[in-house]
MDAnalysis code that builds the backbone (N, CA, C; Angstrom):
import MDAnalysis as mda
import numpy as np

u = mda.Universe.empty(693, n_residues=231, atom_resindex=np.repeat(np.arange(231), 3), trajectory=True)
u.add_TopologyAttr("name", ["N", "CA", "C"] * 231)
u.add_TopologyAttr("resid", np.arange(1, 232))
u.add_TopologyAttr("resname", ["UNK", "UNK", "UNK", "UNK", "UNK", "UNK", "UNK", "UNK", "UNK", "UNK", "UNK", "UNK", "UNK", "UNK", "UNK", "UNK", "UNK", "UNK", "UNK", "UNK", "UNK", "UNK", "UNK", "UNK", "UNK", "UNK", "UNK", "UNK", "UNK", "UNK", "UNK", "UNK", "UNK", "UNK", "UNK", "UNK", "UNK", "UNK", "UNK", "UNK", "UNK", "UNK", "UNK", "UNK", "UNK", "UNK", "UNK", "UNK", "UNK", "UNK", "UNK", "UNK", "UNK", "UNK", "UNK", "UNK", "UNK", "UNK", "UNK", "UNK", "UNK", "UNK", "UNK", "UNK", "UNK", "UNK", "UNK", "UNK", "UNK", "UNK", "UNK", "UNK", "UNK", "UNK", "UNK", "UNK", "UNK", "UNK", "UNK", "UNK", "UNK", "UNK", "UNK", "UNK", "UNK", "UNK", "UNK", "UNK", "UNK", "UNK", "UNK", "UNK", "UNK", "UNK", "UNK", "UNK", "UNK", "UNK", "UNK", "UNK", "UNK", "UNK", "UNK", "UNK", "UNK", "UNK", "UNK", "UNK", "UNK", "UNK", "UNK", "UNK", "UNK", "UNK", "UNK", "UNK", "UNK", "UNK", "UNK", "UNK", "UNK", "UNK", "UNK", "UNK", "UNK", "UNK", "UNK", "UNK", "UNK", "UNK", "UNK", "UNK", "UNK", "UNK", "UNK", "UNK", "UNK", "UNK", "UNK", "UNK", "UNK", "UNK", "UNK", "UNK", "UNK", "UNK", "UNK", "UNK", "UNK", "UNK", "UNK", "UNK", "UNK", "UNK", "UNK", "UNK", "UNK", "UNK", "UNK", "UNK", "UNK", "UNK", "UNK", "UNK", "UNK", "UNK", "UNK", "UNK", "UNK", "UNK", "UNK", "UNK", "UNK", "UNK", "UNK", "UNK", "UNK", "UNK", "UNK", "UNK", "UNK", "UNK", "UNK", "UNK", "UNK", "UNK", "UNK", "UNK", "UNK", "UNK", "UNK", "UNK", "UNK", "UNK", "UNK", "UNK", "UNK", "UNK", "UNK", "UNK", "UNK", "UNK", "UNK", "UNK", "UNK", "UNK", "UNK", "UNK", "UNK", "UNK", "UNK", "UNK", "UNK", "UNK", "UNK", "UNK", "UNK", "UNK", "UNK", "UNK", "UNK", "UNK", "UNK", "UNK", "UNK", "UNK", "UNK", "UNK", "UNK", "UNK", "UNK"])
u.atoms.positions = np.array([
    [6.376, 30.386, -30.227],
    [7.401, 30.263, -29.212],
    [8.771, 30.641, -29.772],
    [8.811, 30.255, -31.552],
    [10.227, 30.690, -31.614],
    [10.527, 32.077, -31.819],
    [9.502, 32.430, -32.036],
    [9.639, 34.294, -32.080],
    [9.617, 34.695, -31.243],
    [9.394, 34.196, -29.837],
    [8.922, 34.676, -28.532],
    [10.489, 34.533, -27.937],
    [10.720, 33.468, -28.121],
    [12.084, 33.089, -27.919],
    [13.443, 34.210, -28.318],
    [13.769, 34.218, -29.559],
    [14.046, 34.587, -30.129],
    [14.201, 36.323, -29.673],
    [13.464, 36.635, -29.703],
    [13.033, 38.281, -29.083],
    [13.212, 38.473, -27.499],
    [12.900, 37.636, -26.990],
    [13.537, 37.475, -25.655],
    [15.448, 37.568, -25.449],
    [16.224, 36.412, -25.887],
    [16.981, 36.236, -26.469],
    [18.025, 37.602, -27.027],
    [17.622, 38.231, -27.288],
    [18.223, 39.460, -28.329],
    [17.692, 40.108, -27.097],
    [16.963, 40.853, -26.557],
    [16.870, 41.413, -25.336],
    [18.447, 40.783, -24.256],
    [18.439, 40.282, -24.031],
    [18.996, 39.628, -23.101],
    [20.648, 39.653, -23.603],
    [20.810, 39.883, -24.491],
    [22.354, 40.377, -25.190],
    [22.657, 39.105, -26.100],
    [22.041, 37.734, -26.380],
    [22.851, 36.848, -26.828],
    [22.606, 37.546, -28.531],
    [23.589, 36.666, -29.087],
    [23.592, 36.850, -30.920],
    [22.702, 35.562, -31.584],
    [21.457, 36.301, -31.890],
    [20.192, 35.514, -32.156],
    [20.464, 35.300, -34.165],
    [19.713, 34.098, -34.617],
    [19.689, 34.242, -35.957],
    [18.679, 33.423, -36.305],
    [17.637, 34.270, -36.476],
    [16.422, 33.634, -36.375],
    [15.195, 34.482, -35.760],
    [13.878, 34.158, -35.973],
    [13.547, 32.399, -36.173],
    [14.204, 32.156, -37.774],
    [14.492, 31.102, -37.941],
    [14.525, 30.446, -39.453],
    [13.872, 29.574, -39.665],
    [13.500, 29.495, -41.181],
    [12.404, 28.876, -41.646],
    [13.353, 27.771, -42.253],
    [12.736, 26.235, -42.783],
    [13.103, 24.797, -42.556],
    [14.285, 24.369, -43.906],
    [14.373, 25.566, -44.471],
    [15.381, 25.713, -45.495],
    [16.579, 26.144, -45.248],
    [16.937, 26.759, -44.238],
    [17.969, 27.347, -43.409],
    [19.106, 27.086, -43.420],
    [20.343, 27.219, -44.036],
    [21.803, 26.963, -43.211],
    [22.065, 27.027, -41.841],
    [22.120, 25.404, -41.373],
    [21.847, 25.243, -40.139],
    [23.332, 25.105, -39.517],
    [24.231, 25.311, -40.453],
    [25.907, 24.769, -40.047],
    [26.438, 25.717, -39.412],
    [27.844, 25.390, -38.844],
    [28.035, 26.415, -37.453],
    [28.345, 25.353, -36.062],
    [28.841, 26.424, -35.324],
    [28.993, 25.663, -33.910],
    [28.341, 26.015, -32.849],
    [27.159, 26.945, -33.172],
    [25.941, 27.554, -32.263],
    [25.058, 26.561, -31.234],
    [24.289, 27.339, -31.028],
    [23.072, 26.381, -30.719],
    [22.009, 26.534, -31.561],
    [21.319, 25.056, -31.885],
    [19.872, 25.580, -33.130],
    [18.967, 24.957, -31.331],
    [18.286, 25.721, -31.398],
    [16.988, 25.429, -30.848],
    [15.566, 25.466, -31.638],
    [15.180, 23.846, -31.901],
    [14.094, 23.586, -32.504],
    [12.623, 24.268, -32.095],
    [12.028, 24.947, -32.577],
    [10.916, 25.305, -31.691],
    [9.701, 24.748, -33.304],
    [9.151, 23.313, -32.977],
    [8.533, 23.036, -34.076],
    [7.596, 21.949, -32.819],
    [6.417, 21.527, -33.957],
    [5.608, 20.494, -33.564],
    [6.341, 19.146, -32.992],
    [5.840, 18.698, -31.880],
    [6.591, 17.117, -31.445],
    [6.810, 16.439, -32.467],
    [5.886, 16.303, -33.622],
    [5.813, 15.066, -34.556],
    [6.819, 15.175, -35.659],
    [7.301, 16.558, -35.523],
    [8.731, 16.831, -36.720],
    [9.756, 17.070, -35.769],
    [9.945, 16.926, -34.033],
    [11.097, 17.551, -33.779],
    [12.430, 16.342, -34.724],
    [12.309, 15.358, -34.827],
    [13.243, 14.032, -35.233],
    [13.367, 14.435, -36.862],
    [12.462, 14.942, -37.119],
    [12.721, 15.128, -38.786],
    [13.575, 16.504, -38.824],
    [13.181, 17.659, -37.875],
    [14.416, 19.122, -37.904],
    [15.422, 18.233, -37.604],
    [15.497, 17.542, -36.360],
    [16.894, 17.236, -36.204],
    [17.856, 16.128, -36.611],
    [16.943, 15.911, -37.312],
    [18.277, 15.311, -38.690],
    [18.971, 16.114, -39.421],
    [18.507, 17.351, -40.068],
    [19.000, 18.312, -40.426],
    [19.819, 19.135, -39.926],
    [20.165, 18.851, -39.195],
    [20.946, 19.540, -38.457],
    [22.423, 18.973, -38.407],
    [23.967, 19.738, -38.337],
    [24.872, 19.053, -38.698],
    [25.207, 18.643, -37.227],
    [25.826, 17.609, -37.031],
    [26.151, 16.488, -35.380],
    [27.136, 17.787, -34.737],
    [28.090, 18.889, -35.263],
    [28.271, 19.702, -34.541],
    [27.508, 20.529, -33.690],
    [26.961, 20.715, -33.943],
    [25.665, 21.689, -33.595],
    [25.579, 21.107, -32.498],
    [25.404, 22.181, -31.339],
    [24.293, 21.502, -29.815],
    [22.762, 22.241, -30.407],
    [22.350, 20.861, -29.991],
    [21.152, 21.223, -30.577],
    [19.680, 21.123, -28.808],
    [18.777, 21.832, -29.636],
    [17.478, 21.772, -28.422],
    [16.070, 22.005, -28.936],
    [15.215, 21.115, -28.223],
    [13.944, 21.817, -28.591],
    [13.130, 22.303, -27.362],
    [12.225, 22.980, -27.499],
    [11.246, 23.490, -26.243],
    [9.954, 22.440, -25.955],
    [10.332, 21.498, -26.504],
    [8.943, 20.405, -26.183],
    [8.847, 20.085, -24.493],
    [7.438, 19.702, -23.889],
    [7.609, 19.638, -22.587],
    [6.957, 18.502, -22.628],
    [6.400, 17.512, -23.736],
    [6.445, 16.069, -23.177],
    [7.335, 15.263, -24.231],
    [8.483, 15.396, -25.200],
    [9.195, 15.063, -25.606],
    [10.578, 14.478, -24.533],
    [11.389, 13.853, -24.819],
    [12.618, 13.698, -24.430],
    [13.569, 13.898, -25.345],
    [14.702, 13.611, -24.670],
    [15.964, 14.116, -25.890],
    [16.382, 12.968, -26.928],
    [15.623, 12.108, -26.880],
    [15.994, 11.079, -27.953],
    [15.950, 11.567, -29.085],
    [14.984, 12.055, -29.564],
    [14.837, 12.613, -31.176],
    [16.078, 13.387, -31.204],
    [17.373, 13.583, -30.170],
    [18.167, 14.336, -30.647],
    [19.582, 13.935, -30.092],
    [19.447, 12.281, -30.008],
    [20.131, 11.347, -29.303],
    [21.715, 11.427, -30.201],
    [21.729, 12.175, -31.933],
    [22.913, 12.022, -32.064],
    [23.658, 13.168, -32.021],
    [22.934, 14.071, -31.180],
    [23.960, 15.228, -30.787],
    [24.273, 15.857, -29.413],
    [24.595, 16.729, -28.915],
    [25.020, 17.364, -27.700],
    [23.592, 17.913, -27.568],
    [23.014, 17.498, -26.381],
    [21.590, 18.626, -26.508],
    [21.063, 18.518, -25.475],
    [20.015, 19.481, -25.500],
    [19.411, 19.447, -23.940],
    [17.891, 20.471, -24.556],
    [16.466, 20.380, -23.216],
    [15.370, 20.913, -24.161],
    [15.003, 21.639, -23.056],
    [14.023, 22.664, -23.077],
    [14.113, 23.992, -22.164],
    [12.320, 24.113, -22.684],
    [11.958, 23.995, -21.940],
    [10.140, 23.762, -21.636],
    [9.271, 25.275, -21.144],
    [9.577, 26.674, -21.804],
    [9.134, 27.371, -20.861],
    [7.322, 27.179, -19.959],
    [7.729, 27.477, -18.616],
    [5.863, 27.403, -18.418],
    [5.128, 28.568, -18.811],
    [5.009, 29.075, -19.877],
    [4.538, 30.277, -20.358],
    [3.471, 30.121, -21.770],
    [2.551, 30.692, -21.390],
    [1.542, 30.502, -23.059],
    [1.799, 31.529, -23.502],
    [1.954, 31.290, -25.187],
    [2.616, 32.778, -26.035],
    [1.450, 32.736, -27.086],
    [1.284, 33.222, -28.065],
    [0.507, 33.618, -29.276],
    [1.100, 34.601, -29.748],
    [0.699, 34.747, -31.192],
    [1.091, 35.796, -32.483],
    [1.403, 36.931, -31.557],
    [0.282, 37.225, -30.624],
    [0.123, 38.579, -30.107],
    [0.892, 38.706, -28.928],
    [1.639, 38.072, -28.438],
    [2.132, 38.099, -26.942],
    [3.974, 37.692, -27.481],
    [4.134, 37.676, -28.853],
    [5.429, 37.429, -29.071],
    [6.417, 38.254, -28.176],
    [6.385, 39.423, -28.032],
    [7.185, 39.976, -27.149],
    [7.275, 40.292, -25.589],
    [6.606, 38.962, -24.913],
    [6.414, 38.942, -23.948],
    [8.016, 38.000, -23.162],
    [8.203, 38.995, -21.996],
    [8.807, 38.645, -21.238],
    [8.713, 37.173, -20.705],
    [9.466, 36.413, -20.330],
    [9.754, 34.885, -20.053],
    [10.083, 35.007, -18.288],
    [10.439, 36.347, -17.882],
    [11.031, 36.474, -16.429],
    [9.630, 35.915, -15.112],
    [10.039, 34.865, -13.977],
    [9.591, 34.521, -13.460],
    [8.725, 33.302, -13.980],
    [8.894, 33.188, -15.449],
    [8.110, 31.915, -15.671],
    [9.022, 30.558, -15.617],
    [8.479, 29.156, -14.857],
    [9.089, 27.703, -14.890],
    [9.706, 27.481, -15.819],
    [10.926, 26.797, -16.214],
    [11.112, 25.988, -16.957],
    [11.653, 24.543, -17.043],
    [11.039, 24.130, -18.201],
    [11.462, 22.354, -17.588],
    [12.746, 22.292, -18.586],
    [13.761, 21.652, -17.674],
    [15.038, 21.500, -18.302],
    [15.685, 20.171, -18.460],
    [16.539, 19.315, -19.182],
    [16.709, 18.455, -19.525],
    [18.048, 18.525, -20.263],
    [19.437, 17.511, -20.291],
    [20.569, 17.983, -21.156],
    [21.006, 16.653, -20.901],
    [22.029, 16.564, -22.102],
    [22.639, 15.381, -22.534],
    [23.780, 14.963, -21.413],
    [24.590, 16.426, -21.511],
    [26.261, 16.171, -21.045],
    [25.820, 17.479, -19.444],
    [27.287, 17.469, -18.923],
    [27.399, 18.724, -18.305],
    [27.090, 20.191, -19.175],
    [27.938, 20.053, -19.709],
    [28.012, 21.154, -20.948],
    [26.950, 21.735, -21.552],
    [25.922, 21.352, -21.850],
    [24.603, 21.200, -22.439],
    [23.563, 21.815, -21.125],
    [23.929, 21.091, -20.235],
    [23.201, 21.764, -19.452],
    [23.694, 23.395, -19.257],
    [25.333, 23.446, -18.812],
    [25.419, 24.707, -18.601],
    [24.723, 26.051, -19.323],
    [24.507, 25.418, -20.899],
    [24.444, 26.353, -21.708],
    [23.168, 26.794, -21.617],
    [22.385, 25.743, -20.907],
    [20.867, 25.681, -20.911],
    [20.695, 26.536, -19.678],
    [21.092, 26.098, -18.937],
    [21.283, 27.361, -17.471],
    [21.644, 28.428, -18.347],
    [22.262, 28.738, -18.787],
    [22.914, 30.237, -18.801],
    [21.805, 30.568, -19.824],
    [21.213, 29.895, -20.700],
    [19.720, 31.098, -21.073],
    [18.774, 31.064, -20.605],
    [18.415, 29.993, -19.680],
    [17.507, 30.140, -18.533],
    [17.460, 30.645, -17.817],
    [18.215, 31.447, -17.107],
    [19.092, 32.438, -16.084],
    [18.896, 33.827, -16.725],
    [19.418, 33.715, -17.748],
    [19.383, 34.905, -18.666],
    [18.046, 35.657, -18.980],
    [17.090, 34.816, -18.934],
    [15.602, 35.030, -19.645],
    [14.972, 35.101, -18.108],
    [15.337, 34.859, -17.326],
    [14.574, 35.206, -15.872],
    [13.836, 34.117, -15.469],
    [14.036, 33.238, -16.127],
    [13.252, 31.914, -15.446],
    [13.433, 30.738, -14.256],
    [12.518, 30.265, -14.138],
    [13.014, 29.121, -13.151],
    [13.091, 28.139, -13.196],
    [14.425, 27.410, -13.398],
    [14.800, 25.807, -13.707],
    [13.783, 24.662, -12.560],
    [13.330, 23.463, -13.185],
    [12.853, 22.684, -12.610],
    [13.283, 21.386, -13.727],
    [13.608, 20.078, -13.168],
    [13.870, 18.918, -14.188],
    [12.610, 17.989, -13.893],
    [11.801, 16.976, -14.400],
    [10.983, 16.245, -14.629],
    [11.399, 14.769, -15.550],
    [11.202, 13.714, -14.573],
    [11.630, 12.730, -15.250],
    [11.224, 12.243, -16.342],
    [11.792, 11.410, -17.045],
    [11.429, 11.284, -18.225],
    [10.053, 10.804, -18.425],
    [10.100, 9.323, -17.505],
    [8.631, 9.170, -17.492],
    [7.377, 9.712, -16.890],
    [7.575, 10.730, -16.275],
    [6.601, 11.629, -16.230],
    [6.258, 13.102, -17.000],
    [6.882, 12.923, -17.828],
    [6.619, 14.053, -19.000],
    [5.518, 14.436, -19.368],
    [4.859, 13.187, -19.959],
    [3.822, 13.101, -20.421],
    [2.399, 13.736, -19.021],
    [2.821, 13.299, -18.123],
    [1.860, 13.883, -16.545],
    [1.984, 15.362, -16.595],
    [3.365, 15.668, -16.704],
    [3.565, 17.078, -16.629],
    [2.847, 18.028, -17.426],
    [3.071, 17.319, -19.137],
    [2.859, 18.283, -19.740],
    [1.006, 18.283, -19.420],
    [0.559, 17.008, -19.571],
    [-0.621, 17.578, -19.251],
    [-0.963, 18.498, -18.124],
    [-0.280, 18.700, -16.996],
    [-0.720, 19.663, -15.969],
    [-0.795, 21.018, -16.667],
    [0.197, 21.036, -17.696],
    [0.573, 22.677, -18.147],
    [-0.757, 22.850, -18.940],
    [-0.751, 21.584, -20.115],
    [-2.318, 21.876, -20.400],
    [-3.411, 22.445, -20.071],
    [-3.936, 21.711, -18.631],
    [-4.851, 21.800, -17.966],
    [-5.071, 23.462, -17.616],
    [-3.198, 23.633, -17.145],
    [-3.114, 25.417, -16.501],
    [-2.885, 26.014, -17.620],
    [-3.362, 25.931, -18.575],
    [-3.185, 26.895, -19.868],
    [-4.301, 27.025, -20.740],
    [-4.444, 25.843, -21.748],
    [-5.292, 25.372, -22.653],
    [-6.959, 25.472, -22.302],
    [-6.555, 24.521, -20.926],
    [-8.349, 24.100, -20.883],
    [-8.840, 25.306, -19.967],
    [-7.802, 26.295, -18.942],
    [-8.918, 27.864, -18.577],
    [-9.191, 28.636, -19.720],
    [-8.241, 28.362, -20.781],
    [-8.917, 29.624, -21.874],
    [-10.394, 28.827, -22.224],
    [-10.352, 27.343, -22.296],
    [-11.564, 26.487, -22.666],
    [-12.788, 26.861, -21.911],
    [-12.610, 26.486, -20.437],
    [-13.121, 27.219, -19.755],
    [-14.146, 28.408, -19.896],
    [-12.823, 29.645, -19.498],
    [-13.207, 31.128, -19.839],
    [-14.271, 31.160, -20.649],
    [-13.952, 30.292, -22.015],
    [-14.605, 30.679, -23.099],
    [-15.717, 30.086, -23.379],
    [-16.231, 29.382, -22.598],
    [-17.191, 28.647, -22.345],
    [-18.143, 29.425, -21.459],
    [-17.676, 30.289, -20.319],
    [-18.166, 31.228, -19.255],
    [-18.717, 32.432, -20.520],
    [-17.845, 32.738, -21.305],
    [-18.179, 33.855, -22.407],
    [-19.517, 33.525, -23.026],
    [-19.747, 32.079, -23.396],
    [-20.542, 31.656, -24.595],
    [-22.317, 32.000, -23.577],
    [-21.808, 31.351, -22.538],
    [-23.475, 31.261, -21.670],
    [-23.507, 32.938, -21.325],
    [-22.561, 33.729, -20.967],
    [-22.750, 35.244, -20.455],
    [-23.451, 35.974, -21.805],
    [-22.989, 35.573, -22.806],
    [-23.564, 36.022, -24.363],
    [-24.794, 35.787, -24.169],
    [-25.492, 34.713, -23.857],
    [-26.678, 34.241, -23.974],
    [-27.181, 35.296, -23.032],
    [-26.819, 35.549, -22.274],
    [-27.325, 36.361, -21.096],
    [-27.424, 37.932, -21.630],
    [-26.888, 38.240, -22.588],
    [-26.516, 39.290, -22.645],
    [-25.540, 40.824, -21.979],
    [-24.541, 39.095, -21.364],
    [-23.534, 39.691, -20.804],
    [-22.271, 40.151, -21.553],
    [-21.238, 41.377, -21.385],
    [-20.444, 41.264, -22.468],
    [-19.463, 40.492, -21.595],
    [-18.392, 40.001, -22.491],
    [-17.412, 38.613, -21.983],
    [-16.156, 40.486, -21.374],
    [-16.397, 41.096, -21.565],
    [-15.264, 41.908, -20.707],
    [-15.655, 42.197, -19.487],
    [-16.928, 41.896, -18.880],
    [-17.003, 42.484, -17.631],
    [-17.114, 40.490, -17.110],
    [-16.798, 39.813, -17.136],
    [-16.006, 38.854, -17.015],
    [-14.801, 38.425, -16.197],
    [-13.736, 39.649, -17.171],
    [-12.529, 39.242, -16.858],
    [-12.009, 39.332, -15.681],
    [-12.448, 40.182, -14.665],
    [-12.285, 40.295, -13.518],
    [-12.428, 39.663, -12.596],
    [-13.567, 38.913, -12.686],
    [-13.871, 37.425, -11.804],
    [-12.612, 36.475, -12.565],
    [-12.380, 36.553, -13.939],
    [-11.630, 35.396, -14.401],
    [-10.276, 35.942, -13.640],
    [-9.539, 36.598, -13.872],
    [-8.317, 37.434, -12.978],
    [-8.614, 37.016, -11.426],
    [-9.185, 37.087, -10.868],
    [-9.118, 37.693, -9.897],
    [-9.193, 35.786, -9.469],
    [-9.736, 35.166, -9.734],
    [-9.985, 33.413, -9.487],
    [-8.324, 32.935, -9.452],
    [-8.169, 33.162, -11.045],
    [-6.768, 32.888, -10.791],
    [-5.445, 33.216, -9.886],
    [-5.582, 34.832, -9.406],
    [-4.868, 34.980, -8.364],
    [-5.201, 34.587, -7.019],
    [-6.359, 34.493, -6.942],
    [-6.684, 33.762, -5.237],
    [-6.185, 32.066, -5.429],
    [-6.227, 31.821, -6.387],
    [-5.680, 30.285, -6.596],
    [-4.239, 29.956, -6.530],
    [-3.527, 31.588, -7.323],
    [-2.445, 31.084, -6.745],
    [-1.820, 31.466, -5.908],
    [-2.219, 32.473, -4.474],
    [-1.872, 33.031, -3.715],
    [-2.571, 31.184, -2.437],
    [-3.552, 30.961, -2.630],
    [-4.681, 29.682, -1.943],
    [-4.264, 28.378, -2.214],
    [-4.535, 28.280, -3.551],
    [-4.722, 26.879, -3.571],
    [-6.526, 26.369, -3.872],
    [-6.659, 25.496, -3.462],
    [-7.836, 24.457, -3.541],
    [-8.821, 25.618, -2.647],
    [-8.197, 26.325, -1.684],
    [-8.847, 27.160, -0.419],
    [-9.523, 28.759, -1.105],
    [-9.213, 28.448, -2.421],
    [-9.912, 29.487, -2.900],
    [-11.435, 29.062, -3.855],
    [-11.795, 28.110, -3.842],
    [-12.595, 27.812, -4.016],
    [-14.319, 28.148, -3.554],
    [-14.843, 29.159, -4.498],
    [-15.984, 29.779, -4.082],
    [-17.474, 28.897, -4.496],
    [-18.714, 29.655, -4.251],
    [-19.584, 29.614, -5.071],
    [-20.426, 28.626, -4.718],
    [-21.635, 28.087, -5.335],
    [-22.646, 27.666, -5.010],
    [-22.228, 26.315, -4.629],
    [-21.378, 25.310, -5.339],
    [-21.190, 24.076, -4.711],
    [-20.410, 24.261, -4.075],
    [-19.519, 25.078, -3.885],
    [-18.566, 25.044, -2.818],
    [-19.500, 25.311, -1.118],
    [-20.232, 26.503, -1.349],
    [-21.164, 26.437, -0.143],
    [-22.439, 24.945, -0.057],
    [-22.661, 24.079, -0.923],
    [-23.395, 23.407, -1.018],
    [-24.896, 24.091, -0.866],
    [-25.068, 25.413, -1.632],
    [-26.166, 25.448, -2.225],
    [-26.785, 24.959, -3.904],
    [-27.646, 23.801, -3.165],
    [-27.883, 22.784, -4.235],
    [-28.799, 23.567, -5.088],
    [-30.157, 24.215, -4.353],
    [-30.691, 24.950, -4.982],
    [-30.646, 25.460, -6.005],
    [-29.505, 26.623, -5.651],
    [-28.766, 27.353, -6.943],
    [-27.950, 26.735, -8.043],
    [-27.456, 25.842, -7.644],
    [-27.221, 24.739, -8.844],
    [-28.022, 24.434, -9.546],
    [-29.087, 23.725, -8.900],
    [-30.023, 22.591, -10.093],
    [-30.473, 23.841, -10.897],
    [-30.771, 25.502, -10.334],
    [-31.403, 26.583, -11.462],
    [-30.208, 26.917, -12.528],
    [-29.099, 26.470, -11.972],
    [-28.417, 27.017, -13.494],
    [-28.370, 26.042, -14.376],
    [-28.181, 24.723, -13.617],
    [-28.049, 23.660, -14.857],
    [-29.673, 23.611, -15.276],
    [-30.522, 23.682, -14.851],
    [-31.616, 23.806, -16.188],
    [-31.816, 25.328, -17.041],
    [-31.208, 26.408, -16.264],
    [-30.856, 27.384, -17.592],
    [-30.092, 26.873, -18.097],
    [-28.763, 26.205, -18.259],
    [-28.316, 25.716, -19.402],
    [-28.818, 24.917, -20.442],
    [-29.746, 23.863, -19.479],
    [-30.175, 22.723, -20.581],
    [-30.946, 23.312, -21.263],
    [-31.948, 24.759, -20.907],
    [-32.818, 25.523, -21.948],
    [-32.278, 26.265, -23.256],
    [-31.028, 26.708, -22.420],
    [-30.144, 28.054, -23.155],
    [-29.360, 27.419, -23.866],
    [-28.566, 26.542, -23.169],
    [-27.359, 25.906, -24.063],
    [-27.128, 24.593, -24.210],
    [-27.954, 24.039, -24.264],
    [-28.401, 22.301, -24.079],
    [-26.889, 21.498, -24.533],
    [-26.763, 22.077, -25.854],
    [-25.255, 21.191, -26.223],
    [-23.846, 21.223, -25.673],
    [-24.362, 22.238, -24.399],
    [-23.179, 22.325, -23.549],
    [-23.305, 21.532, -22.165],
    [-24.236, 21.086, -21.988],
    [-24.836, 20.578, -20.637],
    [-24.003, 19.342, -20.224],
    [-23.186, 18.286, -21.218],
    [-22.980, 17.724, -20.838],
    [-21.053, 18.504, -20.143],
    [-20.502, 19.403, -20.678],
    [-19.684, 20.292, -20.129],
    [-20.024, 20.451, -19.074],
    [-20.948, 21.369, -18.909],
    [-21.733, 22.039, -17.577],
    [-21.557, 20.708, -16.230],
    [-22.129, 19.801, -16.405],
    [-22.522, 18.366, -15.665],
    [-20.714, 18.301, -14.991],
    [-19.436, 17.739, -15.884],
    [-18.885, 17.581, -15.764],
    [-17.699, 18.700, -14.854],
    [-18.281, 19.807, -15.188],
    [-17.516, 21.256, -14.102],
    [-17.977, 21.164, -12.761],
    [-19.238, 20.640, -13.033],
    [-20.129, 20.939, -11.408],
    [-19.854, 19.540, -11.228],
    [-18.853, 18.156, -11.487],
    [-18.873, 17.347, -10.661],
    [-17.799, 18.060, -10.582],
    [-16.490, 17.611, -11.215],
    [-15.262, 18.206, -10.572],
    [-15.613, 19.305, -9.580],
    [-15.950, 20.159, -9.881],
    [-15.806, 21.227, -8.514],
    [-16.324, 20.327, -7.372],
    [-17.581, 19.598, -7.138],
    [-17.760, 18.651, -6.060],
    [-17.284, 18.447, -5.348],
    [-16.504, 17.266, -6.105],
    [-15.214, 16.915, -5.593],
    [-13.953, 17.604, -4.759],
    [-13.725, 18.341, -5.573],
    [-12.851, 19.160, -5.186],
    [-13.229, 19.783, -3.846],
    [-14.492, 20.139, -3.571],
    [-14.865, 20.965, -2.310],
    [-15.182, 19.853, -1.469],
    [-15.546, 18.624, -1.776],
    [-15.694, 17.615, -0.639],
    [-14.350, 16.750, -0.439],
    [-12.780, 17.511, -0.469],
    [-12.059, 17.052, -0.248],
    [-11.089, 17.869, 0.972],
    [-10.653, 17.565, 2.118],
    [-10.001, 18.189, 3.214],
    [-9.158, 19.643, 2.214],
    [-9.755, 20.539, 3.071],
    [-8.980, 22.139, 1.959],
    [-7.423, 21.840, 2.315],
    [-7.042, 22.120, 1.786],
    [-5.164, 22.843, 1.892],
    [-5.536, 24.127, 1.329],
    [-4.307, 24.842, 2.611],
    [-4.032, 26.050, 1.849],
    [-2.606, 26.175, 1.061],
    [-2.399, 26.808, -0.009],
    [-1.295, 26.536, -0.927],
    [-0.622, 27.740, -1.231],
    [0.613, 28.273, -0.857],
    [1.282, 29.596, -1.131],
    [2.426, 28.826, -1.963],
    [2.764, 30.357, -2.599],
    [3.535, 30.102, -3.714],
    [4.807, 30.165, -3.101],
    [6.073, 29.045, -3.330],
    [7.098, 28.883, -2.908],
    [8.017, 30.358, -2.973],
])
């Protein structure tokens, strides 16, 4: 994220210095934006001199770990990796948070800058939030890659895949819940009980996964549809 950041950032005209590594001359009247693990943001920002407005990108953190300075923390909703460092930030959420007026402004003005969209989240629901981002990030690649492991077995390749995986996600977010296809969604039970015992043959140590997708989806389809467009 901090290279992602960072490269974004310098696109966008500001005077970037960085990423820096934890040895750094951190002095100055800049902004340091922490982009580190939750469990050290309190240990960077001690290091840091009380001039400094300081920030981190955590999205279930609060600003306490940075309670003795001017600061505010900027959450993009965006998944990055090694390989996606130079990916654009424009049109993606961000969760925002600031100490003073001031702090915020500054936080607007690179949020603005980077093309994103401000949203605030209370403190005590952070922790709710971030898991949602989880869920919309982490656990479809889990997912996906789980769809990959049984298509292998099949002797499917995981690229002719991606298109159902694409294409799910945009009806979901063009839908909602109303995009919801497929055998339990039509309540063909039939075709269910035959895949979950190809799994328990093929991939037995996944079955209890398997069990748990095909309740959630259940659920999900035995609940009144909404349709859901994007604001």
């Amino acid at each position: 994220m901090g290279t992602a950041l960072a490269n974004a950032m310098r696109r966008a005209g500001f005077d970037v210095h960085g990423p820096l590594g934890r040895d750094a001359d951190l002095s100055g009247d800049g902004i340091v934006i922490l982009c580190v693990p939750d469990s050290q943001i309190a240990v960077a920002a001690a290091r840091v001199p009380g001039s400094a407005m300081l920030a981190h990108c955590s999205g279930i953190t609060t600003l306490e770990p940075l309670a003795m300075h001017e600061a505010f923390s900027m959450h993009p909703l965006l998944t990055v990796t090694k390989d996606t460092a130079a990916s654009s930030f424009a049109g993606a959420g961000c969760a925002v948070h600031a100490s003073s007026e001031r702090a915020r402004a500054r936080c607007l003005e690179l949020v603005s800058a980077l093309g994103m969209r401000p949203f605030e989240v209370a403190d005590e629901l952070r922790p709710l939030y971030h898991a949602a981002a989880s869920a919309a990030s982490n656990y479809i690649v889990t997912v996906a890659s789980y769809a990959e492991s049984l298509a292998d077995g099949a002797g499917v390749n995981r690229s002719l895949l991606v298109p159902l995986v694409r294409a799910a996600a945009d009806n979901w977010a063009q839908f909602g819940e109303a995009a919801l296809t497929g055998p339990v969604a039509r309540g063909d039970e039939d075709t269910v009980a035959r895949q979950r015992s190809a799994v328990a043959a093929h991939a037995p140590a996944s079955l209890a996964l398997w069990d748990a997708l095909v309740g959630a989806t259940r659920r999900l389809s035995a609940r009144p549809r909404r349709q859901t467009s994007e604001d």
